[in-house]
LUMNU-647480 format. One record per residue (C-alpha): residue number from 1; residue in one letter; x negated, y, z negated. Coordinates in Angstrom, 2 decimals. Layout:
(NUM,"a",(X,Y,Z))
...
***
This chain:
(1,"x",(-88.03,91.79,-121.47))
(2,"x",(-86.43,94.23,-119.58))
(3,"x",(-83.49,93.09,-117.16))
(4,"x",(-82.32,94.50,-114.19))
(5,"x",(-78.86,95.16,-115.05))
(6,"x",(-77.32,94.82,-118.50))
(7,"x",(-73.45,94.44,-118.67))
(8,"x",(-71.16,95.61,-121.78))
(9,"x",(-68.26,93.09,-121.66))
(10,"x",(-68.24,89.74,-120.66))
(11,"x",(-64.14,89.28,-119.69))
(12,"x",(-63.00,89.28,-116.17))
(13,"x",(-64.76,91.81,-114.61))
(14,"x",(-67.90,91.71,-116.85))
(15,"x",(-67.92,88.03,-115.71))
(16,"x",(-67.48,89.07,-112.01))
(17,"x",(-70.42,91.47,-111.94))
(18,"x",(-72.56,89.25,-113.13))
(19,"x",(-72.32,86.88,-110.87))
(20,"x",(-72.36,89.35,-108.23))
(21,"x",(-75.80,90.70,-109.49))
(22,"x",(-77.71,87.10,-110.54))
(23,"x",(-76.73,85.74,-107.30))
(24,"x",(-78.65,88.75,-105.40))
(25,"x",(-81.89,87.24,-107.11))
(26,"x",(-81.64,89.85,-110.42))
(27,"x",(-81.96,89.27,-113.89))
(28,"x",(-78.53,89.89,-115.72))
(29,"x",(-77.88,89.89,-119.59))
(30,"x",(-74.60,90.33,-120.43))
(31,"x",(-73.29,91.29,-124.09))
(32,"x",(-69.49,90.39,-125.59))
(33,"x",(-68.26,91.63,-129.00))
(34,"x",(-66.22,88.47,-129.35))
(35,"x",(-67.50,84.83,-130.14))
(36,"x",(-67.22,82.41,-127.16))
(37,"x",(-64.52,80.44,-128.92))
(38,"x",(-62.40,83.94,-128.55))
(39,"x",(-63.81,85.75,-125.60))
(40,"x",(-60.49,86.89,-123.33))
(41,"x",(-57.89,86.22,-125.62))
(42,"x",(-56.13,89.49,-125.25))
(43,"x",(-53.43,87.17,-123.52))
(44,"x",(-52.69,83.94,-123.34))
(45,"x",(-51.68,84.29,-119.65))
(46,"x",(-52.36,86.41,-116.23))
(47,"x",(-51.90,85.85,-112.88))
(48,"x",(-54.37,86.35,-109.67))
(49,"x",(-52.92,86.42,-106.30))
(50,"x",(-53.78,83.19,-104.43))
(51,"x",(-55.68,84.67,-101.35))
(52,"x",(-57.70,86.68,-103.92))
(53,"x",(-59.79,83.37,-104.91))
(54,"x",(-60.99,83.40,-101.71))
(55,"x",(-61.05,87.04,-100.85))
(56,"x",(-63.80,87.88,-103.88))
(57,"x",(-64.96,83.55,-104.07))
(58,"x",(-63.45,83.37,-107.42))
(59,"x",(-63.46,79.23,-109.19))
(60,"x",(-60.05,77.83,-108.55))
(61,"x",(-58.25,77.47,-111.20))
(62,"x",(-57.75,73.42,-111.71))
(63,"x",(-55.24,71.43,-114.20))
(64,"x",(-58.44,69.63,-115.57))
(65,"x",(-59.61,71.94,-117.44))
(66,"x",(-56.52,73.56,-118.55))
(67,"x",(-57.25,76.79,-116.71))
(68,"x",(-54.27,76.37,-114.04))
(69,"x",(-50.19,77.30,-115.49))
(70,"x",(-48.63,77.49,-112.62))
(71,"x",(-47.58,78.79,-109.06))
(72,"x",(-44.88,80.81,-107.09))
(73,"x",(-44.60,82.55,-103.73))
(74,"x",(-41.94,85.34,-103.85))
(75,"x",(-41.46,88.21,-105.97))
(76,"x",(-38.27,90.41,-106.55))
(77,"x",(-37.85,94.00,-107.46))
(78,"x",(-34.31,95.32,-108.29))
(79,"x",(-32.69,98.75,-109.01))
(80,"x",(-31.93,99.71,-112.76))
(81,"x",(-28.41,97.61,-112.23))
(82,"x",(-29.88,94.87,-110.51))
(83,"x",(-29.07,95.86,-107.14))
(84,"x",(-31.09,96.05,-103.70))
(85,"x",(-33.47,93.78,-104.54))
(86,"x",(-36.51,94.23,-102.40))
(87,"x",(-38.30,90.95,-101.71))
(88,"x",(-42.96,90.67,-101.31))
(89,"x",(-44.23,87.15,-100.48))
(90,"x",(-47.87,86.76,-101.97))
(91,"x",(-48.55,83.24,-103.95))
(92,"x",(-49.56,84.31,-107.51))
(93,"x",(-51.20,81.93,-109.37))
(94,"x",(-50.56,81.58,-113.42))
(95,"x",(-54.17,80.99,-115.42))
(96,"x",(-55.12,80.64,-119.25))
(97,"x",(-56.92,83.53,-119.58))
(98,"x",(-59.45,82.40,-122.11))
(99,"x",(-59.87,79.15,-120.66))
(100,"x",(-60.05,81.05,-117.14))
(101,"x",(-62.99,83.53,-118.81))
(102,"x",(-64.85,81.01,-119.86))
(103,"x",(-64.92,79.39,-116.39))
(104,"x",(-65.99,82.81,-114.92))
(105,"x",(-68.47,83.08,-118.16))
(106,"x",(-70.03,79.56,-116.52))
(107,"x",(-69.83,80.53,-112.79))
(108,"x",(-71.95,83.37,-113.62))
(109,"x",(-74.52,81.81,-115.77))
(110,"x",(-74.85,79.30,-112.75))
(111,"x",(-76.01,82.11,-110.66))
(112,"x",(-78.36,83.09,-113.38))
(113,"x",(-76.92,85.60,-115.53))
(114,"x",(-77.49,85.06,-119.56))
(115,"x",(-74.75,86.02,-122.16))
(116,"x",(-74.54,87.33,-125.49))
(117,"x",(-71.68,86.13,-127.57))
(118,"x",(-70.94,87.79,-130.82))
(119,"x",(-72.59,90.94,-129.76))
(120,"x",(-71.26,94.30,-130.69))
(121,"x",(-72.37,97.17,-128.57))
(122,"x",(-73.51,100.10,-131.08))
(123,"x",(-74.81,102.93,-129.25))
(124,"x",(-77.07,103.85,-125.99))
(125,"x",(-80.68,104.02,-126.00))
(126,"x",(-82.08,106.85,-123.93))
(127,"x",(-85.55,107.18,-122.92))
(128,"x",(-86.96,110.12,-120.89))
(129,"x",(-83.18,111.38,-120.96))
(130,"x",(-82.05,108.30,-119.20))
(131,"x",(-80.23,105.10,-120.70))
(132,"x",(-82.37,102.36,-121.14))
(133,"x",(-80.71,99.97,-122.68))
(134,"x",(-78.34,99.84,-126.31))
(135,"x",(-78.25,98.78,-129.50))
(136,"x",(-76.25,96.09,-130.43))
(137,"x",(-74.90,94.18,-133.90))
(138,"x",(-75.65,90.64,-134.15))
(139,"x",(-74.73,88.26,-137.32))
(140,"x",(-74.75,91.37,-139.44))
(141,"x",(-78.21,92.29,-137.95))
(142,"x",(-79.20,95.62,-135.39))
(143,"x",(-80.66,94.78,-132.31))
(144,"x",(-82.02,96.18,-129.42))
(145,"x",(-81.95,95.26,-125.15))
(146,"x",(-83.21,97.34,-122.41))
(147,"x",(-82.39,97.45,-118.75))
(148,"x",(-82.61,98.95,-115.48))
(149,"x",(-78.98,99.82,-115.16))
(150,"x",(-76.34,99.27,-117.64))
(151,"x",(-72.31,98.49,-116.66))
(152,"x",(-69.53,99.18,-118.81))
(153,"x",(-67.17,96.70,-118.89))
(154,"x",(-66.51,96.90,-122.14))
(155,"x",(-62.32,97.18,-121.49))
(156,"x",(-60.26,99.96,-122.18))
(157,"x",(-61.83,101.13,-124.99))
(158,"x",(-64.63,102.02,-122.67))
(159,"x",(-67.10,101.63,-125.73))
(160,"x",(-70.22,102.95,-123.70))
(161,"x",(-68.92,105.54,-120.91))
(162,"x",(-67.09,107.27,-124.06))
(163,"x",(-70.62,107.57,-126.25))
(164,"x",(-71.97,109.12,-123.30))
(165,"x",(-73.07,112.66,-124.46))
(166,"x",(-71.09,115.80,-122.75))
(167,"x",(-72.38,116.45,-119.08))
(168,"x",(-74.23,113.50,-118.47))
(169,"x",(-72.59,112.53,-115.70))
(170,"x",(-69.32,110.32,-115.89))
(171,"x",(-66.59,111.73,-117.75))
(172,"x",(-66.74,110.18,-121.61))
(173,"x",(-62.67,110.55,-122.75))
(174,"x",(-61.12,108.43,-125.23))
(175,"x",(-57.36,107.07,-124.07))
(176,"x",(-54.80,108.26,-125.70))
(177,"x",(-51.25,106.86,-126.72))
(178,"x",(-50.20,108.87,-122.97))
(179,"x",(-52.72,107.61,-121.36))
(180,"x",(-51.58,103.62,-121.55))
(181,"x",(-49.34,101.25,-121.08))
(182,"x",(-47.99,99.64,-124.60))
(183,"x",(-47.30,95.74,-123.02))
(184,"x",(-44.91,93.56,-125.35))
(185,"x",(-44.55,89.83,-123.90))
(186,"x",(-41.88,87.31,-124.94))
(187,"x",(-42.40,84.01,-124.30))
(188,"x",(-39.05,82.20,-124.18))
(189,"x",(-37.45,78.78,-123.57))
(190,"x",(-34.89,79.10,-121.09))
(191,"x",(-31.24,77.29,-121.74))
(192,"x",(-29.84,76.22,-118.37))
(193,"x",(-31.79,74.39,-116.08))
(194,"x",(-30.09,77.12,-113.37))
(195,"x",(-32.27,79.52,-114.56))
(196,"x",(-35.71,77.89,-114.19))
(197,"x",(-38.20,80.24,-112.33))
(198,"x",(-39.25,80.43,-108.68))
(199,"x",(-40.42,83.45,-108.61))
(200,"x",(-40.30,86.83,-110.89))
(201,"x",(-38.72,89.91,-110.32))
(202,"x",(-39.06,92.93,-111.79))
(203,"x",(-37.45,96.25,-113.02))
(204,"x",(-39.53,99.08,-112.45))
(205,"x",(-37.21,102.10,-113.87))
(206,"x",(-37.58,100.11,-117.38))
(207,"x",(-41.09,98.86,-116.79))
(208,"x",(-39.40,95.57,-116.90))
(209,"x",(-40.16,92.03,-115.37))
(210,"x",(-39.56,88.34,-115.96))
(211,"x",(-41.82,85.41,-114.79))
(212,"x",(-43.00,82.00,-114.73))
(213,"x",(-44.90,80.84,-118.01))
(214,"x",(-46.94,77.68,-118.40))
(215,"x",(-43.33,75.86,-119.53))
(216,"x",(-41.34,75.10,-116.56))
(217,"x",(-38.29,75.50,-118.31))
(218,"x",(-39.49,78.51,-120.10))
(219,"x",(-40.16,82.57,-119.00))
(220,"x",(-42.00,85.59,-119.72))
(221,"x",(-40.12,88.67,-119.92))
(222,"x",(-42.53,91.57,-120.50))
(223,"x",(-41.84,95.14,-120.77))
(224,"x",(-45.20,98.17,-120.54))
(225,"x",(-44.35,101.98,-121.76))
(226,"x",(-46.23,104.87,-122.92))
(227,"x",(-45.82,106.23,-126.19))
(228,"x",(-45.58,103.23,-128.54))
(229,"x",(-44.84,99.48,-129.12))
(230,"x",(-41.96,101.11,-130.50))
(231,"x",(-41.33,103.10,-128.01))
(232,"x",(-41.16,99.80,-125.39))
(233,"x",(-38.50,98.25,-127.67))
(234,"x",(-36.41,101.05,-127.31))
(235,"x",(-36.42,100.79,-123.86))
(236,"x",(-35.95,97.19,-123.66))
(237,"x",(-32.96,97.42,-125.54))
(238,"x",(-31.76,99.72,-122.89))
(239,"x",(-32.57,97.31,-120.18))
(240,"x",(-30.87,94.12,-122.06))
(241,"x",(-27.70,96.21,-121.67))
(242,"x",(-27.72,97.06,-117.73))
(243,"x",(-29.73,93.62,-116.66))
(244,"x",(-28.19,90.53,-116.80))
(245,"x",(-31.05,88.05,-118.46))
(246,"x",(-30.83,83.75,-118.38))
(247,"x",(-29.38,82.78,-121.50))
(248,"x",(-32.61,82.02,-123.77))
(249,"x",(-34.43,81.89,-127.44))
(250,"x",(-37.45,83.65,-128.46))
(251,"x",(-40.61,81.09,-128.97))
(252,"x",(-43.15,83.82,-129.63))
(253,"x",(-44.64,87.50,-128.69))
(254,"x",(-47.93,88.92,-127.33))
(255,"x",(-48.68,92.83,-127.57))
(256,"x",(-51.19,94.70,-126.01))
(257,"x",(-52.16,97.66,-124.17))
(258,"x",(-53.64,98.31,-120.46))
(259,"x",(-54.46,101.64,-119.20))
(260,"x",(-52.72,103.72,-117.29))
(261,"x",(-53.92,107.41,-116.40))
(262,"x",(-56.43,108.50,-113.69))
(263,"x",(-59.91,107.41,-113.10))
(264,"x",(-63.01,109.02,-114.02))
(265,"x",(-64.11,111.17,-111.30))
(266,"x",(-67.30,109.54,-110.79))
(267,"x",(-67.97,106.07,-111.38))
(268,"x",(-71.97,106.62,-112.41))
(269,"x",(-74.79,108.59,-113.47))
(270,"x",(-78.34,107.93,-114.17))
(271,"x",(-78.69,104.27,-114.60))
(272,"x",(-75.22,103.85,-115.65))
(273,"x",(-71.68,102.67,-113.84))
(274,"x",(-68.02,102.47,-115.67))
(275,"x",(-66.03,99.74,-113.78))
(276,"x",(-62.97,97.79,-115.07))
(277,"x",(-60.55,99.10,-117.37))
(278,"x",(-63.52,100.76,-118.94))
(279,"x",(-62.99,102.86,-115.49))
(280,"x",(-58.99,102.97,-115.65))
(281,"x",(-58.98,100.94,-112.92))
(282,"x",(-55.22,99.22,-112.78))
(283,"x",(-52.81,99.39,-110.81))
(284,"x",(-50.33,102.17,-110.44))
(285,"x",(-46.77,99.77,-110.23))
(286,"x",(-47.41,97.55,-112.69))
(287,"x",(-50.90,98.68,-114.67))
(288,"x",(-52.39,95.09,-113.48))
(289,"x",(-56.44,95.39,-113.49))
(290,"x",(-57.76,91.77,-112.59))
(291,"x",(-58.45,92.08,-109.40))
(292,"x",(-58.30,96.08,-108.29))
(293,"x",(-61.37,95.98,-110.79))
(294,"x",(-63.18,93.39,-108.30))
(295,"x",(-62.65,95.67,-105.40))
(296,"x",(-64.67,98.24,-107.05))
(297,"x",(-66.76,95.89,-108.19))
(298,"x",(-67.78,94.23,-105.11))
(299,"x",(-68.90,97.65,-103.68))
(300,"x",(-70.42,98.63,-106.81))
(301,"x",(-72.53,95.17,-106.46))
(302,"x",(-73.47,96.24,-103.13))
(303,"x",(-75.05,99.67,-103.73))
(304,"x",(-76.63,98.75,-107.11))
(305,"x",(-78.09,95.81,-105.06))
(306,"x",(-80.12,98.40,-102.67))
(307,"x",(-81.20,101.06,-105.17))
(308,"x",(-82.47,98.17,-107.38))
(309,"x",(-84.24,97.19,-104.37))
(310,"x",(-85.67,100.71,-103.84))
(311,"x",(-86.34,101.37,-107.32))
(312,"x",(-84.53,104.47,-107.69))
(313,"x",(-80.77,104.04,-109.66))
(314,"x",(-80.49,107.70,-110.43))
(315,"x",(-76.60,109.14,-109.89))
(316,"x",(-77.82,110.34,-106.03))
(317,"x",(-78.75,106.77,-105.63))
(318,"x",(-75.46,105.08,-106.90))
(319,"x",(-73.19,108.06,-105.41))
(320,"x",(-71.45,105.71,-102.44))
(321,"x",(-69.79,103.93,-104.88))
(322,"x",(-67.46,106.75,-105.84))
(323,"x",(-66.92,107.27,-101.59))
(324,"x",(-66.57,103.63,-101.01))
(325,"x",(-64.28,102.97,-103.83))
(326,"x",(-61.98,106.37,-102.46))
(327,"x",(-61.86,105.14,-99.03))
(328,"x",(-60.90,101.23,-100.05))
(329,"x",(-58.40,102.01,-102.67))
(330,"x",(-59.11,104.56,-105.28))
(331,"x",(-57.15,107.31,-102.90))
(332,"x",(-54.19,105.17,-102.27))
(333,"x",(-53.97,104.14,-106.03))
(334,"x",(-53.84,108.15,-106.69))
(335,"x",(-51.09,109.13,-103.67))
(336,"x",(-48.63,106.06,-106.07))
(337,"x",(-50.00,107.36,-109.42))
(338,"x",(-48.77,110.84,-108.57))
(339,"x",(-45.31,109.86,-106.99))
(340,"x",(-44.62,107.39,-109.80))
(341,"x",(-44.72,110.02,-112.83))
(342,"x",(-42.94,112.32,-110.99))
(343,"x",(-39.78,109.21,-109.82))
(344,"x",(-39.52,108.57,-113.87))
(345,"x",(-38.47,111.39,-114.75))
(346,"x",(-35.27,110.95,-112.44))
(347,"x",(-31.86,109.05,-113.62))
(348,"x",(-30.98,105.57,-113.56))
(349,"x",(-27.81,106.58,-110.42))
(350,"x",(-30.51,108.10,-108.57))
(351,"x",(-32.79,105.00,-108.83))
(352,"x",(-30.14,103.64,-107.44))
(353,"x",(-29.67,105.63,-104.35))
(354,"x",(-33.81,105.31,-103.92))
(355,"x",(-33.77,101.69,-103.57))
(356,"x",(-30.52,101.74,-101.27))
(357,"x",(-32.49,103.92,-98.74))
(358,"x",(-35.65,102.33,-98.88))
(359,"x",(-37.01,106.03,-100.74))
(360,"x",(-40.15,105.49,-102.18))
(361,"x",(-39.39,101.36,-103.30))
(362,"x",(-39.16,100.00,-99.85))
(363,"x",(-40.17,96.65,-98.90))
(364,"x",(-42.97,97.96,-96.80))
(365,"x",(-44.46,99.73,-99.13))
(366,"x",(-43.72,96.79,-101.97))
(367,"x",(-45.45,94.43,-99.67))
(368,"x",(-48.44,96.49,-99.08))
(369,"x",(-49.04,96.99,-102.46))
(370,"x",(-48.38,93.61,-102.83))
(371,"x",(-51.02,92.51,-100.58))
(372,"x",(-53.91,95.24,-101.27))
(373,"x",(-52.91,96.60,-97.83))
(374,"x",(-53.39,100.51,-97.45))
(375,"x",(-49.73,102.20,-98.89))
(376,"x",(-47.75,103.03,-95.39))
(377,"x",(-47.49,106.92,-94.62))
(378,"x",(-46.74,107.28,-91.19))
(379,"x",(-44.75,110.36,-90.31))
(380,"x",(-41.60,108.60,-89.44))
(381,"x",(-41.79,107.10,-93.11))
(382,"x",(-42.00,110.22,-94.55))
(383,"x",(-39.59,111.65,-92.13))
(384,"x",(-37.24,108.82,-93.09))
(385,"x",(-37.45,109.82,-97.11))
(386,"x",(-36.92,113.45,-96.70))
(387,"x",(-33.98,112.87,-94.57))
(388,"x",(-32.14,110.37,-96.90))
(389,"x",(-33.06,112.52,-100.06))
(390,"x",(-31.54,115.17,-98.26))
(391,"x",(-28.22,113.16,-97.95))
(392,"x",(-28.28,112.19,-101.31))
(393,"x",(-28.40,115.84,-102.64))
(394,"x",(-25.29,117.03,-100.27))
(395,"x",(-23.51,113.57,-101.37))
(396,"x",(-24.33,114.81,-105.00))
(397,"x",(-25.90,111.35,-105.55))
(398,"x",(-29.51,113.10,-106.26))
(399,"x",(-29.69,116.59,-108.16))
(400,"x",(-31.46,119.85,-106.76))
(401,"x",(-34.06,118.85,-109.55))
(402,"x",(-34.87,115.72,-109.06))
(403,"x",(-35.25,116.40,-105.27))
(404,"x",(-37.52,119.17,-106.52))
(405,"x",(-39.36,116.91,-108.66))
(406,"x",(-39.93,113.85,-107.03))
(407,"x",(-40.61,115.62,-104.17))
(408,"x",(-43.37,117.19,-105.19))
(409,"x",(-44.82,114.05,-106.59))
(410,"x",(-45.04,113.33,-102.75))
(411,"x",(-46.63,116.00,-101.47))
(412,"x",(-49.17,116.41,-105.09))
(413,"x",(-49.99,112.74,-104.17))
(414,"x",(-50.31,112.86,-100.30))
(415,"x",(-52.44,116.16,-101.23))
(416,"x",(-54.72,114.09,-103.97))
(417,"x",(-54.89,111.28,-101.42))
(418,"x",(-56.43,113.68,-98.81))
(419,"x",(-58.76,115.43,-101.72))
(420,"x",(-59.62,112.35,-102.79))
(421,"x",(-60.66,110.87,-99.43))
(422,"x",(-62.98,113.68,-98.99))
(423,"x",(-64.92,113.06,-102.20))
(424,"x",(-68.22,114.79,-102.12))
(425,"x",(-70.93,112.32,-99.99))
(426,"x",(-73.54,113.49,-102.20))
(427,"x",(-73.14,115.17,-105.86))
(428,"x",(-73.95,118.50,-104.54))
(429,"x",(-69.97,120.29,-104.37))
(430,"x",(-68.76,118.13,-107.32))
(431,"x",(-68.39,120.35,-109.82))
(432,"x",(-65.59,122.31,-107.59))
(433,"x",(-64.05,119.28,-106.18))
(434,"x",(-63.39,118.07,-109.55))
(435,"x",(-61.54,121.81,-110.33))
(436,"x",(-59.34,121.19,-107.52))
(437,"x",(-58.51,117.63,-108.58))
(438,"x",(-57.74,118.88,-112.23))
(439,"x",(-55.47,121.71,-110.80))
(440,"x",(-53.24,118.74,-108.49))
(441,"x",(-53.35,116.35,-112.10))
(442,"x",(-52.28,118.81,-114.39))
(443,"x",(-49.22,119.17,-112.15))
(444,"x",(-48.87,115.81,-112.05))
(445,"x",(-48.63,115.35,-115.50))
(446,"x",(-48.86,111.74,-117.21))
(447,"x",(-45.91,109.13,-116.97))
(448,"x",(-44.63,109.42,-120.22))
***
């Protein structure tokens, strides 16, 4: 049998796909490396905005059948000392994620789609210079599935995007230890009941947070940085020191990673599309994936749906995904990539004069973020930063180089926005688009 689409990955996205696909009437097989009892266990929790369920018709999450935590409305984020706190208002909704993958696993077999536990992707098959299909391990034995299109959702790791060969199409890199976020989680009983959770808040000079776990008296406090797990416990020693913390104990630790670096520059090729974190598709603030993987994925649904129709799911005839996907989000997500690795680099005083004057971590631009809106750049915004970084320099509250530098982090992203919002309709005038877009990222530069 050959199936219409075959997807690499059966987590979150994988799972989302899917059900995308089976519902439009085709025939999806879907292949996960793990065993069912162990399929999205990277974490025991995540959270999903509450208007998301209905925004992309995601199950609800239920107490029955222990895929529901918990629930809060309002979110903090606070200056390196804990000052200025800027406030976002978005329910967020706390889910087991393996017992919340499984229920995606089942919404998507309901719709049709057939999956493949155990089943360790190997390599691509090609036929006619084309994937076909791959080879997978199955109880110690090699196997074989074909398939009009094949989806990598394989997670960061991107298993088959980076086995493509050179120049086939989308861009095959590995990640490196630059190139992600190294995520430690403490879960932690809390001692007073003062200090139970509405809400979270986070830190963003220290890639800090703390939030609501699945024990009402208890917390997560998490902490993502580049480099090393190491590296991140370095840093949150630093911000145990300058941030006040509830008085708690230590009841256990998760560790993980989550990409965070740019996208590929195109999404697909010849019978082939990268999506999820197989994509680098997370957010720029807090490297979350969830569900800025489903808004790719919902137009990436839509186009595969018609060239399947037509017959033809060459690169020309998947190419609106890459526009699409620029025009929804993928632009905006570049324009806070760019200003974000340029803000680290300044000191923990002059974090503090940005969030006192609302420069760059305003409470417009939180919420927007927040809410998937598109990231506020009107010209009195911008007006308003360069005015009040210009006070901070002749106050001596900002130095000549860190105006210099995060400054240019605004005008490299509003420039990549722009580039990117003019991505090539067709693939004729990629090759130089993507030179231009290398020359604006390599002055960039990566967050660490």
């Amino acid at each position: 049998m050959v199936y219409d689409v075959l997807i690499i990955g059966g987590a979150t996205s994988g799972s989302f796909f899917a059900r995308r696909m089976a519902e439009k009437g085709f025939s999806v097989a879907v292949l996960d490396a793990s065993e069912k009892e162990k399929i999205g266990s990277k974490y025991d929790i995540f959270h999903v905005c509450k208007r998301d369920f209905e925004n992309f018709g995601l199950p609800l999450p239920s107490k029955d059948d222990g895929t529901w935590a918990f629930e809060f409305s309002e979110g903090l984020t606070a200056s390196p000392f804990n000052n200025y706190p800027k406030t976002t208002y978005d329910t967020v909704i706390g889910m087991h994620m393996h017992e919340y993958v499984l229920k995606m696993n089942r919404w998507a077999q309901e719709a049709g789609a057939e999956f493949f536990y155990g089943a360790k992707f190997s390599s691509p098959i090609f036929v006619g210079g084309r994937i076909a299909g791959v080879k997978y391990v199955k109880d110690g034995k090699e196997k074989e599935i074909f398939a009009r299109v094949t989806v990598d959702c394989s997670g960061m790791g991107g298993a088959l995007r980076t086995s493509l060969p050179d120049g086939y199409g989308v861009e095959n890199f590995s990640l490196g230890g630059n190139d992600m976020f190294y995520v430690i989680l403490r879960y932690v009983k809390l001692f007073n009941e003062k200090d139970y959770l509405n809400g979270s808040c986070g830190w963003p000079y220290y890639k800090t947070w703390i939030a609501p776990q699945h024990d009402p008296h208890g917390a997560i406090l998490g902490i993502g940085a580049c480099n090393s797990f190491d590296y991140a416990e370095e840093i949150y020693k630093k911000f145990e020191t300058n941030i006040p913390l509830p008085e708690h104990e230590i009841q256990y630790f998760e560790r993980g990673t989550t990409p965070y670096c740019r996208c590929p520059y195109s999404f697909v090729a010849d019978n082939f599309i990268a999506t999820g974190d197989a994509a680098c598709l997370t957010k720029p603030l807090n490297g979350e994936g969830v569900t800025s993987s489903m808004v790719h994925i919902e137009i990436a649904a839509k186009v595969l749906g018609k060239a399947l129709k037509k017959g033809r799911t060459r690169k020309e005839d998947l190419w609106e995904i890459n526009t699409l996907y620029n025009k929804a989000q993928g632009a905006d997500f570049c324009f806070l990539r760019a200003v974000l690795t340029k803000a680290v680099n300044a000191k923990a005083e002059e974090w503090e004069y940005f969030f006192q004057n609302d420069i760059i971590f305003s409470e417009e631009l939180m919420n927007a973020v927040s809410t998937g809106g598109e990231i506020p750049l009107t010209p009195d915004i911008i007006k308003n930063m360069v005015v009040n970084i210009a006070k901070g320099m002749k106050k001596g509250m900002i130095t000549k180089e860190t105006v210099k530098t995060v400054g240019s982090g605004v005008v490299l992203g509003i420039n990549l926005k722009n580039h990117y919002l003019n991505f090539p309709k067709t693939p004729d005038g990629f090759n130089d688009w993507c030179k231009k877009a290398d020359k604006i990222w390599s002055k960039i530069g990566k967050m660490h």
